[in-house]
C-alpha positions as CSV (number, residue, x, y, z in Angstrom):
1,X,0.0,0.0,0.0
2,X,1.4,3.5,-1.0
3,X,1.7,5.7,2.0
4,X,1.0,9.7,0.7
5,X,1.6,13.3,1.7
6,X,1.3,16.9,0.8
7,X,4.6,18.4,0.6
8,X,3.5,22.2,2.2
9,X,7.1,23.7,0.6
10,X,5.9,22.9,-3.2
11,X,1.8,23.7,-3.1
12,X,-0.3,26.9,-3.6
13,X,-2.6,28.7,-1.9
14,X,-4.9,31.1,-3.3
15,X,-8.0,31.3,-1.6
16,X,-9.2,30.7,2.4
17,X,-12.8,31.6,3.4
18,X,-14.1,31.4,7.3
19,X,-17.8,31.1,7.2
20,X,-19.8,29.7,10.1
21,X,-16.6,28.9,12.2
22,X,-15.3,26.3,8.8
23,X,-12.2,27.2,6.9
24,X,-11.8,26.2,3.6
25,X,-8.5,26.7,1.7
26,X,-8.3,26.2,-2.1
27,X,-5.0,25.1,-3.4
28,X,-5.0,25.3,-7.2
29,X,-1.3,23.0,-6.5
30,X,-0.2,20.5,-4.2
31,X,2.2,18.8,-4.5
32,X,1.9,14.9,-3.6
33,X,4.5,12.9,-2.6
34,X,3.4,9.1,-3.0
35,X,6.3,6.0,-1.4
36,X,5.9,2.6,0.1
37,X,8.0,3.8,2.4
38,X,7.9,7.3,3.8
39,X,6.4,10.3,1.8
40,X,9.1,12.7,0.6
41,X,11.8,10.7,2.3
42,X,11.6,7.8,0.7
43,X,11.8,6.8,-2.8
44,X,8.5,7.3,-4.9
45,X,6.3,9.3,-7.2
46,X,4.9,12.8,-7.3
47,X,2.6,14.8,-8.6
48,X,0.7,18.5,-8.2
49,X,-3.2,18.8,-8.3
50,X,-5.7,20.8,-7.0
51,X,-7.0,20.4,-3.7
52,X,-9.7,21.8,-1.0
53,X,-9.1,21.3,2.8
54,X,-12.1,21.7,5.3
55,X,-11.6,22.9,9.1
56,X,-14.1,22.9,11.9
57,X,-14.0,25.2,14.4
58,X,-11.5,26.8,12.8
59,X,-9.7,30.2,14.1
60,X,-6.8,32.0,12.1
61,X,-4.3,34.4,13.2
62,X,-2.0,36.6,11.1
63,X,-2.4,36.8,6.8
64,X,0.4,36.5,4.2
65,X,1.3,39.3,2.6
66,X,0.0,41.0,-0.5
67,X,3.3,41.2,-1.8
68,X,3.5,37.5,-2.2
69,X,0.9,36.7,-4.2
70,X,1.4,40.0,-6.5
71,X,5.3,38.2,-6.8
72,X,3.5,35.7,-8.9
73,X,1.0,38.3,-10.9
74,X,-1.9,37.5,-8.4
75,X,-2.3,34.0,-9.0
76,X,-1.5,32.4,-5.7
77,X,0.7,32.1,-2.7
78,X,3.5,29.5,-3.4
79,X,4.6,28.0,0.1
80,X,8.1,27.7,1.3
81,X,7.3,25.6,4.9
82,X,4.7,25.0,7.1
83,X,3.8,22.2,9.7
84,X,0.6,20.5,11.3
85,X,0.4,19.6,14.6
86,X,-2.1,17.0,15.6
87,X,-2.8,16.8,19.6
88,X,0.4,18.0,20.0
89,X,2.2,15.8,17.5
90,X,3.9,17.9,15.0
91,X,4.7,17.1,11.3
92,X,7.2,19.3,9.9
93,X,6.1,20.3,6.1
94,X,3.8,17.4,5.7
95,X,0.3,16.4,5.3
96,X,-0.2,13.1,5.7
97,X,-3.2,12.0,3.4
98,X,-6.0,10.2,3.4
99,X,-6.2,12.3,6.4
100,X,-9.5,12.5,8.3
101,X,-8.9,13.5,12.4
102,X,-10.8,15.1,15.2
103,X,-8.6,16.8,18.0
104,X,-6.6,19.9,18.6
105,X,-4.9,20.7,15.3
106,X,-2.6,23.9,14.5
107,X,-1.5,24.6,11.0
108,X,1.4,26.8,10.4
109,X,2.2,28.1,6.5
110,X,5.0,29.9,5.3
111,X,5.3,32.1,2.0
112,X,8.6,31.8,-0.1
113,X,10.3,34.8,0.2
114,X,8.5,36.6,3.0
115,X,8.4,35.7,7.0
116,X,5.2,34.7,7.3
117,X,5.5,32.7,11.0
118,X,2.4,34.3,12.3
119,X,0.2,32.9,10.2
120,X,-1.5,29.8,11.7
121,X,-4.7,28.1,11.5
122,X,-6.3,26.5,14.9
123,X,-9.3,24.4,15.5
124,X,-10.0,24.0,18.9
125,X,-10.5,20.3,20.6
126,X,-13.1,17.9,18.7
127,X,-12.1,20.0,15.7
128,X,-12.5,17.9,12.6
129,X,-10.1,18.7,9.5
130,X,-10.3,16.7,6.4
131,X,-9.3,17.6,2.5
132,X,-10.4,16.8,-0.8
133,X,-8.1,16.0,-3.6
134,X,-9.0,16.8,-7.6
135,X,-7.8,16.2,-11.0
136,X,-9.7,18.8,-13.3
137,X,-12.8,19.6,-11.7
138,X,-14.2,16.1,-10.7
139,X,-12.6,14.4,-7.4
140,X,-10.4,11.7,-8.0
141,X,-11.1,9.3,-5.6
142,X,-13.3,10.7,-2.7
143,X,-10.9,10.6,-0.6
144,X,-10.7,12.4,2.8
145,X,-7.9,14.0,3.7
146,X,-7.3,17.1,5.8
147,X,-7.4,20.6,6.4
148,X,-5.9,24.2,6.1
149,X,-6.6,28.0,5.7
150,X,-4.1,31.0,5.0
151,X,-3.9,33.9,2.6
């Protein structure tokens, strides 16, 4: 079975809306690091697509700036680093995916070229997070996976 992850360092961002306490970042790129072994250590295959990832409960502090996104003529916010903690459990530039938790989850995003450390997404204890992953405009694979909000 092929373990996969979302290398943060090679994905975009270009959209994050908070309604009714749900974040929902649209990443027209992520990049996807598929192994037997371990994601984006290990040997493997990789790929970019588009995805969407879902958080409940879902609090964010600090934005990126719009200096970033104008770098790249307003397109998106290409991401240098990040992490996820998971109750306390940190995973340094990866998300691992199928990914579908409930717990306290932080998510921390970096721009490339700017120092973007404040910009973190929280969701609170019996926070769910989950993402969906698509080719073109029809899922591939329904997959749940996680979630994550910046802009």
């Amino acid at each position: 079975m092929q373990n996969r992850a979302i290398e943060i360092h090679d994905s975009a961002l270009d959209q994050v809306s908070l309604e009714g306490g749900v974040a929902e970042l649209h990443f027209p790129e992520v990049y996807i690091h598929s192994s037997e072994g371990r994601p984006a250590i290990d040997a493997g295959t990789g790929w970019t697509q588009e995805a969407v990832i879902r958080i409940e409960n879902a609090r964010i502090e600090g934005e990126f700036p719009r200096e970033s996104r104008e770098a790249y003529s307003g397109h998106a916010h290409y991401l240098s680093d990040g992490s996820l903690a998971i109750n306390g459990a940190i995973s340094d530039n990866l998300i691992p995916i199928p990914l579908d938790v409930q717990g306290e989850i932080e998510l921390k995003l970096d721009v490339l070229g700017y120092d973007c450390s404040g910009t973190r997404i929280f969701g609170e204890a019996g926070t769910y997070w989950r993402a969906e992953i698509y080719r073109g405009v029809s899922p591939l694979v329904p997959q749940a996976l996680l979630s994550l909000p910046c802009w």
